[in-house]
Backbone as a ProteinNet text record, in pm:
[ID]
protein_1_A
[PRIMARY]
XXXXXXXXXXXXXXXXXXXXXXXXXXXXXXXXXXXXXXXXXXXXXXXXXXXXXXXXXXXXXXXXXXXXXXXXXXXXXXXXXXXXXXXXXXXXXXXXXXXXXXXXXXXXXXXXXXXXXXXXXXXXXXXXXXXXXXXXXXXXXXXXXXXXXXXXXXXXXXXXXXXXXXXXXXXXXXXXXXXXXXXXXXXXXXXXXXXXXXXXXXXXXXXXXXXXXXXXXXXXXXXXXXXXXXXXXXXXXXX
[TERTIARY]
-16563.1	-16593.4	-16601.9	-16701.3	-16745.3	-16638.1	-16654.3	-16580.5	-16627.7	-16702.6	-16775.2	-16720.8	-16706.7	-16592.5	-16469	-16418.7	-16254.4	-16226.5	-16330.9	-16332.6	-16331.8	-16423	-16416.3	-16287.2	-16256.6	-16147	-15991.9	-15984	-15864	-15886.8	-15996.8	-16027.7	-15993.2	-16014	-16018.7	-15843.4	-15806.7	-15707.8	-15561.9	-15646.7	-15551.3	-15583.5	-15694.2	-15715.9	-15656	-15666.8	-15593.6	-15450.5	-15398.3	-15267	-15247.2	-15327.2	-15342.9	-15348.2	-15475.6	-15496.4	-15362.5	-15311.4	-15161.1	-15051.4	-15044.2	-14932.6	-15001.2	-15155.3	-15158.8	-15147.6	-15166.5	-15183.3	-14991.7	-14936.6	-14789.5	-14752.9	-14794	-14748.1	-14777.9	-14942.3	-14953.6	-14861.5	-14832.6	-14775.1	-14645.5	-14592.5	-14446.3	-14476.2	-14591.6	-14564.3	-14503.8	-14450.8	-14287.4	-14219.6	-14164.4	-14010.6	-13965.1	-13810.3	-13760.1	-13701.1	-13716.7	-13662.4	-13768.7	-13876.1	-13928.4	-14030	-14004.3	-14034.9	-14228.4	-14294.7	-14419.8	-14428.8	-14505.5	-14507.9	-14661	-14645.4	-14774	-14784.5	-14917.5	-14919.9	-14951.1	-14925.1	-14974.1	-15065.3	-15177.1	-15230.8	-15235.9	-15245.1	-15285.4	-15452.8	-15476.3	-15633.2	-15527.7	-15608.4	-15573.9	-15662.5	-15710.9	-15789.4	-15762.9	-15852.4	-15835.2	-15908.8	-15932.9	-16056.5	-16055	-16184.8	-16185.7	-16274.6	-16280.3	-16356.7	-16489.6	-16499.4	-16702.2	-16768.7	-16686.1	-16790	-16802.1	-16783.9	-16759.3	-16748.4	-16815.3	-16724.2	-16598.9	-16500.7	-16377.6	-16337.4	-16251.9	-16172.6	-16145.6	-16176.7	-16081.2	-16024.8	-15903.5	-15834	-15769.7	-15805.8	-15687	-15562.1	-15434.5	-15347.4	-15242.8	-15119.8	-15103.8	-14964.4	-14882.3	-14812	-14664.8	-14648.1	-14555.4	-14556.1	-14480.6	-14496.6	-14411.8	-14409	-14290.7	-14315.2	-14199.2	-14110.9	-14164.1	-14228.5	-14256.4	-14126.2	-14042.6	-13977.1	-13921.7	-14077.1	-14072.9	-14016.7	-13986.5	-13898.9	-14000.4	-13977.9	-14031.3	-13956.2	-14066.6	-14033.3	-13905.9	-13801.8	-13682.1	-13697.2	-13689.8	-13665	-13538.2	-13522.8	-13391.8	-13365.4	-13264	-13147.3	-13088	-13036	-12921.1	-12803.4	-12827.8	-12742.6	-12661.8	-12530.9	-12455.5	-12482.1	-12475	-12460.7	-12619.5	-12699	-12869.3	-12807.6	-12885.5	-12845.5	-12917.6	-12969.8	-13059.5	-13010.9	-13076.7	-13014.4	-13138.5	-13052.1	-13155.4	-13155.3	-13247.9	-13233.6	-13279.8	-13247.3	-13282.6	-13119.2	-13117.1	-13027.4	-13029.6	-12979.8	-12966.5	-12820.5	-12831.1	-12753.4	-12711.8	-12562.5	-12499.1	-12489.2	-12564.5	-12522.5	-12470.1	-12380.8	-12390.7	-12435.2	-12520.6	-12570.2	-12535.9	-12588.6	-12530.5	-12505.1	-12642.9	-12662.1	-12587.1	-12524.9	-12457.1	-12499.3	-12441.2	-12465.9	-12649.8	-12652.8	-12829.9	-12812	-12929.9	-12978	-13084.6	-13037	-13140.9	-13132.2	-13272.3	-13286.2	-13326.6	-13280.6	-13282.6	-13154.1	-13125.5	-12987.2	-13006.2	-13049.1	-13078.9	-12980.9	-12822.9	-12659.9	-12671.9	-12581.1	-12483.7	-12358.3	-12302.9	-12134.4	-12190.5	-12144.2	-12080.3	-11976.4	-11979.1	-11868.5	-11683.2	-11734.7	-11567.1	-11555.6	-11640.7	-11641.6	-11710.9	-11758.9	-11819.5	-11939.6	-11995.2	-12124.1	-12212.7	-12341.3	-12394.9	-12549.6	-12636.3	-12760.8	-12891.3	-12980.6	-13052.1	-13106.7	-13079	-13074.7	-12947.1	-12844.5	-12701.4	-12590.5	-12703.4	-12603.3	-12486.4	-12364.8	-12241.6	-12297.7	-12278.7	-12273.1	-12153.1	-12171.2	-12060.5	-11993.3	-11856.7	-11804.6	-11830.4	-11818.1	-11824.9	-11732.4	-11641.3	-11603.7	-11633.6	-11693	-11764.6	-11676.6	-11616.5	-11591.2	-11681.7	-11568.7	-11697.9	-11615	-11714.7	-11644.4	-11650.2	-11527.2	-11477	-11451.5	-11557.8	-11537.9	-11386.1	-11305.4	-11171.5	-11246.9	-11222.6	-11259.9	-11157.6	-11241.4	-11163.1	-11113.9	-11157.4	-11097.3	-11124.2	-11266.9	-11261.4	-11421	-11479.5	-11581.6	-11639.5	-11711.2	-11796	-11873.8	-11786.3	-11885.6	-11864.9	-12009.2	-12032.5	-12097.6	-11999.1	-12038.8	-12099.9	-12202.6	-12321.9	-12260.8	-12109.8	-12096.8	-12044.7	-12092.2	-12068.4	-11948.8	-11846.6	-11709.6	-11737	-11684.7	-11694.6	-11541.4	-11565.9	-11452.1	-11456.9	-11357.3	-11368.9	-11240.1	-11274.5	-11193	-11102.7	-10917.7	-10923.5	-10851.4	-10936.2	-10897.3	-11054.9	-11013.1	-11105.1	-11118.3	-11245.4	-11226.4	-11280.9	-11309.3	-11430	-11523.1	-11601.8	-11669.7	-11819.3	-11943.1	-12105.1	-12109.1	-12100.7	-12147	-12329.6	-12327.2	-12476.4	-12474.5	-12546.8	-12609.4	-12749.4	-12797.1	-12843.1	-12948.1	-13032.2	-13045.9	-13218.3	-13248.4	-13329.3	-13482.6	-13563.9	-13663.2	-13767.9	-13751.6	-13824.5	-13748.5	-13675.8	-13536.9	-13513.7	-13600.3	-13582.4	-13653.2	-13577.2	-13683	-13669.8	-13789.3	-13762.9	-13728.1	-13619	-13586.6	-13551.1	-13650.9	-13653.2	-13534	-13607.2	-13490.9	-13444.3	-13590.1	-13591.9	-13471.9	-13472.4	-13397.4	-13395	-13298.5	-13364.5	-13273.1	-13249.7	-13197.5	-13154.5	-13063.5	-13077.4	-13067	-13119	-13098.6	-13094.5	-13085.2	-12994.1	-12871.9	-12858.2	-12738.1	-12774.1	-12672.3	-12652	-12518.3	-12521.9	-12425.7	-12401.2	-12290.7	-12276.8	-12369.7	-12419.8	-12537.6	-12458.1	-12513.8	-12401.8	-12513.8	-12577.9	-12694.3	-12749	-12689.7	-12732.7	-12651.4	-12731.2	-12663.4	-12693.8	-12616.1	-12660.4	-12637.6	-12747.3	-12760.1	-12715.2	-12609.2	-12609.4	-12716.3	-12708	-12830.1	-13003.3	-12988.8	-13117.3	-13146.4	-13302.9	-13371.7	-13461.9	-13479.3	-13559.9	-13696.4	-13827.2	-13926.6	-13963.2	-14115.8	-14161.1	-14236.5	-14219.7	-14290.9	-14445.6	-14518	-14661.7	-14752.7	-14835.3	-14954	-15056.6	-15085	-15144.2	-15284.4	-15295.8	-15473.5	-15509	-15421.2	-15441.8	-15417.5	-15363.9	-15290.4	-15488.4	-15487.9	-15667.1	-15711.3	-15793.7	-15896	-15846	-15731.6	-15726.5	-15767.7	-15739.8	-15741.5	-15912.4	-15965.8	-16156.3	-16159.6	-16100	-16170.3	-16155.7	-16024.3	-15982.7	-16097.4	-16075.5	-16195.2	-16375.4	-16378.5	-16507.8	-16527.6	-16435.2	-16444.5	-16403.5	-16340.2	-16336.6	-16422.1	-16495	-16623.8	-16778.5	-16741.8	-16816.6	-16814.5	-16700.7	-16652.4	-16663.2	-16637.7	-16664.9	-16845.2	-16892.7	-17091	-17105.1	-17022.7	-17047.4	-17014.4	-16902.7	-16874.9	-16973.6	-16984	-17108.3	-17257.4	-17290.6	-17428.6	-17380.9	-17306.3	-17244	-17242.4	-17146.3	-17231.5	-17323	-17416.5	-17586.8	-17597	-17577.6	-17652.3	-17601.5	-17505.1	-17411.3	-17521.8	-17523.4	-17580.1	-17765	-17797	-17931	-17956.8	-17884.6	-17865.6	-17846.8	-17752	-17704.9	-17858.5	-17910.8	-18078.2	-18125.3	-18158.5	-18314.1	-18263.7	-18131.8	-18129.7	-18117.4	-18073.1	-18126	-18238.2	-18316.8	-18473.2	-18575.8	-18500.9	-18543	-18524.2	-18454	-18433.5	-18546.6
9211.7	9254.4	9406.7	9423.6	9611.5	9639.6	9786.4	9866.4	9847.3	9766.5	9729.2	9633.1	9520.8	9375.2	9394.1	9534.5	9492.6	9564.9	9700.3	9743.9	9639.1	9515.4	9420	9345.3	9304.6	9207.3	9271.2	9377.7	9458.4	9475.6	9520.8	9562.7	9436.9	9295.6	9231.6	9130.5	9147.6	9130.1	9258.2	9388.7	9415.5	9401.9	9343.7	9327.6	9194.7	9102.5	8992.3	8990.9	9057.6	9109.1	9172.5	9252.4	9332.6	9241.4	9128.6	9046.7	8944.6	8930.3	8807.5	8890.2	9027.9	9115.2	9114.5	9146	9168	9031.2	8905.5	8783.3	8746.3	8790.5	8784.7	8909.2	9001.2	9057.3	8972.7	8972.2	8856.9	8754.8	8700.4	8588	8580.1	8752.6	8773.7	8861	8863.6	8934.3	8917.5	8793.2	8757.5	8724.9	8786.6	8788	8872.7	8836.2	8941.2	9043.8	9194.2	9294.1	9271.9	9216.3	9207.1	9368.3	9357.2	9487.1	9491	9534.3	9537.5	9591.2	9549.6	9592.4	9645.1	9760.4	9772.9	9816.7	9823.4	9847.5	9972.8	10011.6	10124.1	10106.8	10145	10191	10300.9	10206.9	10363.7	10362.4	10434.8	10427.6	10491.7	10417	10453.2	10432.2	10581.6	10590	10616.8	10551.5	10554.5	10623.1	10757.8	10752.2	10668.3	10620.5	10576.6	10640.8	10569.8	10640.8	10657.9	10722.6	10749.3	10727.6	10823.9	10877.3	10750.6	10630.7	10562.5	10590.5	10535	10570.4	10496.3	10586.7	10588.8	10462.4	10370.6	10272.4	10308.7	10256.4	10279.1	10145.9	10142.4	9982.2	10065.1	9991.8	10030.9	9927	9973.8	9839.9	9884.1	9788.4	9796.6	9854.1	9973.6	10063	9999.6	9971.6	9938.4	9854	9822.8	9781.8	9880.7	9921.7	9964.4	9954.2	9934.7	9854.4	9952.4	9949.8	10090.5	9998.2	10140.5	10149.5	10151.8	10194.4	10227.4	10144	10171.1	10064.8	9977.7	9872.7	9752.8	9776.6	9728.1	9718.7	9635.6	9729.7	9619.1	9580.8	9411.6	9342.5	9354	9318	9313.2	9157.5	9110.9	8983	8945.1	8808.3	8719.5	8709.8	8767	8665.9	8810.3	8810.8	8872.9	8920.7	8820.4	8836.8	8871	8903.3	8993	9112.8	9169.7	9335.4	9386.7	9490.2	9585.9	9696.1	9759.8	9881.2	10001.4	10123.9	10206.6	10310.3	10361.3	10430.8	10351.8	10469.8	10371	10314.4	10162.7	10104.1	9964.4	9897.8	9794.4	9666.5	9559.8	9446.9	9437.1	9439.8	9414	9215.9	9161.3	9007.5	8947.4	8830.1	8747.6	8679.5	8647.2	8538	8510.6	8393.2	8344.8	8412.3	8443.5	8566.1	8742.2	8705.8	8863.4	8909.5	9009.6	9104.6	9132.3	9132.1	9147.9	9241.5	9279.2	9373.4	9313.8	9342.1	9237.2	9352.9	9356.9	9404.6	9306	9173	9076.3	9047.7	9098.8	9082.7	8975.5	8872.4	8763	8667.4	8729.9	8612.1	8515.2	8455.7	8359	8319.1	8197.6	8167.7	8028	8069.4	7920.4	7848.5	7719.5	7609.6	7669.3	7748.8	7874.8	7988.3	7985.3	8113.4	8255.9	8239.3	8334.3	8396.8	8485.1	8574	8528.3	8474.9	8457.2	8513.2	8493.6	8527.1	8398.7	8407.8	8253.8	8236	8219.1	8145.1	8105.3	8153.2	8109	8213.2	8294.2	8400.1	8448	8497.9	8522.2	8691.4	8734.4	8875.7	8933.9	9058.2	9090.7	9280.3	9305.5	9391.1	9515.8	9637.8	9780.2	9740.9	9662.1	9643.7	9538.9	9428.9	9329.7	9191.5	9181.9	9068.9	9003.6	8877.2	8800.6	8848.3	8856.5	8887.5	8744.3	8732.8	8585.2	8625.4	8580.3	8587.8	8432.2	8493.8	8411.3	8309.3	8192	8091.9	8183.3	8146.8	8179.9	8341.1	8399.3	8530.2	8638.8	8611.9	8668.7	8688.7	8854.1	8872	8934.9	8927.5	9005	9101.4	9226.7	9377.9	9427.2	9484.3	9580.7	9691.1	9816	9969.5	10009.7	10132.6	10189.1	10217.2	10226.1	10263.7	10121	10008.3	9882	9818.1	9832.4	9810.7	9701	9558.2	9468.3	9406.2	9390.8	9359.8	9232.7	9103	9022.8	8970.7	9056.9	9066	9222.3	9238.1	9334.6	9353.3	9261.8	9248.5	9299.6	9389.4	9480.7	9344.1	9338.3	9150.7	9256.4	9411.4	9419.3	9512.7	9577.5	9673.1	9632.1	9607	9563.8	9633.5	9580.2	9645.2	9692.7	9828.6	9873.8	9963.5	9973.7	10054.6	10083	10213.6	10240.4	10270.2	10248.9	10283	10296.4	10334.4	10358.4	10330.5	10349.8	10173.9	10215.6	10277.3	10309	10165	10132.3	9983.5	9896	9899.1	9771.3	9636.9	9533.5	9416.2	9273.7	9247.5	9127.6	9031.6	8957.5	8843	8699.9	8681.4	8538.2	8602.3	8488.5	8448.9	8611.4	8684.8	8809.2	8875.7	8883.6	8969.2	9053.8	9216.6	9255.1	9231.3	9287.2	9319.9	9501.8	9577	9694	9722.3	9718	9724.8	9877.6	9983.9	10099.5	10138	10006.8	10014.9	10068.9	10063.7	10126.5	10198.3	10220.6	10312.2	10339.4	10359.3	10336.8	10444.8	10375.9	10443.8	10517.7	10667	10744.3	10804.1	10787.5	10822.4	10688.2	10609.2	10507	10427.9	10370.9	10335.4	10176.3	10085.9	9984.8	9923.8	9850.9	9811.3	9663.8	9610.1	9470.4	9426.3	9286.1	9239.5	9292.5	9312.5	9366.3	9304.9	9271.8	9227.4	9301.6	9356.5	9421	9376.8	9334.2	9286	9345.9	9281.5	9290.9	9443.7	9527.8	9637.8	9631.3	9552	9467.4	9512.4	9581.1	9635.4	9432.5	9422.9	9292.3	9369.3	9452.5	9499.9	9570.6	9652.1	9742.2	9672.1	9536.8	9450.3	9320.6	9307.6	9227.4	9266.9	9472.2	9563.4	9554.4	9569.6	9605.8	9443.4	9348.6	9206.9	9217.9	9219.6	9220	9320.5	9425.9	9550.7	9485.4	9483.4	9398.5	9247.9	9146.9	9070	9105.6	9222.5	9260.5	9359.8	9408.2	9461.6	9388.4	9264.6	9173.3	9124.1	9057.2	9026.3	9087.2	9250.2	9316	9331.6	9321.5	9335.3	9228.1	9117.9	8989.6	8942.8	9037.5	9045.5	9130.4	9197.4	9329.1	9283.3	9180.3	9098.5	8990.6	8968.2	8822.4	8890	9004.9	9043.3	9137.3	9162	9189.6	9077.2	8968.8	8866	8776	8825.4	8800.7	8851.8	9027	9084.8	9101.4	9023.7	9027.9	8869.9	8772.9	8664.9	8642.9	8758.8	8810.3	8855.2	9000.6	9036.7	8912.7	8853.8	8791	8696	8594.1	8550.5	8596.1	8726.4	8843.7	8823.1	8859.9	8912.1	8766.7	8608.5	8502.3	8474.7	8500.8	8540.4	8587.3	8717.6	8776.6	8765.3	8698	8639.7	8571.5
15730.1	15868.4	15873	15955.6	15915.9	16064	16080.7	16183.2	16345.7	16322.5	16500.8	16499.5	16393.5	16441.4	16470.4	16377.9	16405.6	16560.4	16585.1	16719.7	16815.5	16835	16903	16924.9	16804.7	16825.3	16868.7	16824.7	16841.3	17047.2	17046.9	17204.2	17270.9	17235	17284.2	17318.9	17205.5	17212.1	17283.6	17297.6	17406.7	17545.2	17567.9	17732.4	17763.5	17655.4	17653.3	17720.7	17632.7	17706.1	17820.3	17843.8	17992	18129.4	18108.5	18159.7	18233.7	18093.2	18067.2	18204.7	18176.6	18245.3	18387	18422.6	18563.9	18647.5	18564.1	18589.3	18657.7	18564.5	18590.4	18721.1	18740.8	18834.1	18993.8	18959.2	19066.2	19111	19041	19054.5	19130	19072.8	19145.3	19288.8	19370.1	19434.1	19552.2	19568.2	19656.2	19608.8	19505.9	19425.4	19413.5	19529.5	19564	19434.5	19447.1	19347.6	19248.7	19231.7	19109.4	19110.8	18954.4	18911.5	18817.1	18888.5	18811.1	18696.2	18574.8	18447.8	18392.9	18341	18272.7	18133.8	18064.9	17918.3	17851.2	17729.3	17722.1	17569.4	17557.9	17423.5	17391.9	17203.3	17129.7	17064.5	17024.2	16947.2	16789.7	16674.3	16535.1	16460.2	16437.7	16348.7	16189.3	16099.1	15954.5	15885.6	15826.2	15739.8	15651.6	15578	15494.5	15387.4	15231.4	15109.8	15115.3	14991.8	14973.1	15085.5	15191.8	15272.7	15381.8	15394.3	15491	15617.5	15746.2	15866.1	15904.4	15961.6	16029.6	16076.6	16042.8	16107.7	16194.4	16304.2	16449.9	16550.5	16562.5	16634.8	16723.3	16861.6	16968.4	16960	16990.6	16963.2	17086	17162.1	17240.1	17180.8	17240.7	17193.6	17269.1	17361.8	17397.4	17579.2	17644.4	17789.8	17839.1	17989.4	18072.9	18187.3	18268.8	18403	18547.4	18578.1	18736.6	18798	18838.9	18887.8	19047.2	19118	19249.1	19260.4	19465.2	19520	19591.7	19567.9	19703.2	19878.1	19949.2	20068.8	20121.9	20205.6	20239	20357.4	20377.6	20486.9	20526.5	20689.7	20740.2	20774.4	20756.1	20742.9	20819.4	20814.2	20864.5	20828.8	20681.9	20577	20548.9	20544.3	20504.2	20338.7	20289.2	20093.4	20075.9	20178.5	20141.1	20153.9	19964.1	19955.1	19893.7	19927.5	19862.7	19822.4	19688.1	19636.1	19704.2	19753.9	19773.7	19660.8	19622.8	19480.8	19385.3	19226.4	19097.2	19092	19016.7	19008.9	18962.9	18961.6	18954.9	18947	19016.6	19007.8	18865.1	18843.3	18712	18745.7	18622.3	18634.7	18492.8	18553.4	18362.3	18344.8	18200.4	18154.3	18071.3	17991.4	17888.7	17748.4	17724.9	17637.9	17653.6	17727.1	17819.8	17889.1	17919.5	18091.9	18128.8	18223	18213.3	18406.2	18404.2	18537.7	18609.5	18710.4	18801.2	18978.1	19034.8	19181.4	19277.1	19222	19346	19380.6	19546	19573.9	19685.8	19704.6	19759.1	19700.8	19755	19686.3	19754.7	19726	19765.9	19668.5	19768	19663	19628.1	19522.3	19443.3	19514.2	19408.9	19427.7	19425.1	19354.9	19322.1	19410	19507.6	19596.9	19512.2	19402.5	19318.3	19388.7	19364.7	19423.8	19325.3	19329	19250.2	19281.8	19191.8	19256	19301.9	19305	19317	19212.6	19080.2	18967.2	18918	19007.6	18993.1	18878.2	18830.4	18758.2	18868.3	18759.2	18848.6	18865.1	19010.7	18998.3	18956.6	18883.6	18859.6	18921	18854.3	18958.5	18866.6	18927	18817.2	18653.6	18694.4	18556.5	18460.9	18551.8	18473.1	18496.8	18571.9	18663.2	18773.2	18794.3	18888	19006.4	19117.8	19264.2	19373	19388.6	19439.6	19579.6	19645.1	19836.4	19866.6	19906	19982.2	20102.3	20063.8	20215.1	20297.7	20422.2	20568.4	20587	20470.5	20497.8	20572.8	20656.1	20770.2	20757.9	20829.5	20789	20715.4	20617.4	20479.2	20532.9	20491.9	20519.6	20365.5	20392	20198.8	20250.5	20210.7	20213.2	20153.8	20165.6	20143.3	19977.5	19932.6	19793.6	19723.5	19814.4	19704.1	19736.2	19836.6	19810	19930.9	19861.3	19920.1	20014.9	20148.4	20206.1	20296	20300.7	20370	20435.4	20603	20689.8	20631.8	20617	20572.3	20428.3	20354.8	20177.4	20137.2	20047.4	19925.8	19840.7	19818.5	19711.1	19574	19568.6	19476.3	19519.2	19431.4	19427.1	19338.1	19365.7	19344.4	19206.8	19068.9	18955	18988.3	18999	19043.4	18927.9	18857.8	18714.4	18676.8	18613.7	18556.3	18421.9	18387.4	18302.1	18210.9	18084.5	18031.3	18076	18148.1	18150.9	18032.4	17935.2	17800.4	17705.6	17768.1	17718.5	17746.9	17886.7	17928.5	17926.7	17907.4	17843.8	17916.9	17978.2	18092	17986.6	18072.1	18005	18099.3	18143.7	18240.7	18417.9	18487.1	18577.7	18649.1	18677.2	18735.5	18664.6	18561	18500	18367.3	18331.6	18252.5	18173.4	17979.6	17876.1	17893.3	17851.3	17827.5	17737.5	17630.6	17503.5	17430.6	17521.6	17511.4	17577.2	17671.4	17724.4	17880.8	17944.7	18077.6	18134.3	18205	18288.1	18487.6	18522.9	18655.3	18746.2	18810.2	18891	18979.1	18983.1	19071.6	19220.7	19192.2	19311.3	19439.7	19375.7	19497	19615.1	19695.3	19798.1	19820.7	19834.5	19897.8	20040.5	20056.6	20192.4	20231.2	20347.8	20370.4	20433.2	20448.2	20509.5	20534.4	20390.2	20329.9	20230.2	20212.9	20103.1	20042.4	19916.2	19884.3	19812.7	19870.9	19813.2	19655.5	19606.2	19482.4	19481.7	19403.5	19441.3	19397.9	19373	19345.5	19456.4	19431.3	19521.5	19513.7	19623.6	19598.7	19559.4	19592.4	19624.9	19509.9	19478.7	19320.3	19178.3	19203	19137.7	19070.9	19205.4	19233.1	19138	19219.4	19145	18995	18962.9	18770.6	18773.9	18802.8	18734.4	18732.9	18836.5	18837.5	18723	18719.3	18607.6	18469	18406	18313.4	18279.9	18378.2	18359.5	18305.8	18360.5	18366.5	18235.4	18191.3	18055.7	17923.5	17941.5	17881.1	17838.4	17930.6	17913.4	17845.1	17898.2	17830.6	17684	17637.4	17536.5	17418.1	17499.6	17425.3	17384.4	17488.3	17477.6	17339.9	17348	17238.3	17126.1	17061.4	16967.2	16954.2	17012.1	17016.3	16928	17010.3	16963.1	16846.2	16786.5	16655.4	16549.2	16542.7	16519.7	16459.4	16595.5	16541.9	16483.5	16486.8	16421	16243.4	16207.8	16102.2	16038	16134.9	16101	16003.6	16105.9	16125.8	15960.2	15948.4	15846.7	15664.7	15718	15620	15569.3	15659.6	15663.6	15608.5	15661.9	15597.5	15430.5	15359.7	15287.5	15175.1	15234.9	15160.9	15140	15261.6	15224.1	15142.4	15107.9	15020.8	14882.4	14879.3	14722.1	14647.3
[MASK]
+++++++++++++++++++++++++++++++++++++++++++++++++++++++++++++++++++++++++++++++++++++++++++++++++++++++++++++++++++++++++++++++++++++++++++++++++++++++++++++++++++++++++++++++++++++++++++++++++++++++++++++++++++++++++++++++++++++++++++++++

């Protein structure tokens, strides 16, 4: 395959992916805290010998998390919380601690805080925070400190960290796989929900653009091709 096929297929296979990610943003754009993702390329070029032209493959360099904030709705529900700032929900899973900006709680069967995939939320130190039946009424201060009636149950593990690191891992939630740290700049809000930060409209335009250079692209492999096919003919021909 000469340097116009592998240009094709390499091109093609990162819009592929591009495609896969704007397809998924769509999809979340009413999930609450969900965080939009986009891609980044590189172009790599090779010289090559006796004078040859230049290998060149674009390949996809890495993903990362936009951070902005989504729009916050206002609530009924006591255990609806939104972080204002960068931050994020400390939760547990099975696999360990994970970060999450959907604060759309509730309790468990144990009075636990959980989220709506049922992860336990957890506290600045990494406990679960256990709301008391009957204990009165659930207020949470702008710095996390959870109170029901007049018992402190707990303080909102809200953290920090890398998004050059961060790695979705199901069930609106992330990995930090450089780790994190206690978010000292933020505030949270009760009876707040914080939407998907997903432009529906800018989200569309790349999906049509993407489609439409896909396609172009896949024309440009095709009549490559031929013209590989073409070639190959003339020259049984000539025999």
């Amino acid at each position: 395959m000469d340097n116009a096929g592998y240009i094709g297929l390499s091109r093609q296979s990162g819009l592929m992916r591009e495609l896969n990610t704007v397809a998924n943003n769509i999809a979340n754009i009413n999930t609450n805290g969900y965080r939009r993702e986009a891609n980044m390329f590189a172009e790599h070029v090779k010289a090559l010998q006796n004078g040859d032209p230049s290998l060149s493959i674009a390949t996809m360099t890495r993903r990362y998390v936009d951070l902005s904030s989504g729009d916050v709705t206002r609530t009924n529900n006591p255990l609806d919380i939104a972080i204002e700032g960068d931050g994020f929900f400390l939760v547990e899973a099975p696999q360990g601690e994970r970060l999450t900006r959907d604060g759309a709680f509730s309790l468990n069967a144990q009075g636990e805080l959980v989220t709506s995939s049922g992860a336990r939320v957890l506290d600045e130190s990494g406990g679960a925070l256990v709301i008391p039946p009957g204990g009165g009424k659930i207020s949470i201060t702008a710095n996390g400190v959870i109170n029901v009636g007049a018992q402190n149950v707990g303080k909102l593990g809200v953290v920090t960290a890398d998004p050059a690191f961060l790695v979705r891992v199901g069930q609106n939630q992330f990995r930090a796989e450089n780790g994190y740290e206690p978010a000292l700049n933020t505030r949270v809000h009760q009876f707040s929900i914080e939407g998907s930060n997903v432009s529906a409209v800018e989200e569309l335009a790349r999906l049509i653009e993407v489609q439409r250079t896909y396609e172009a692209s896949k024309k440009f492999s095709d009549n490559d091709g031929e013209r590989i096919t073409r070639t190959v003919r003339a020259l049984g021909q000539s025999r």
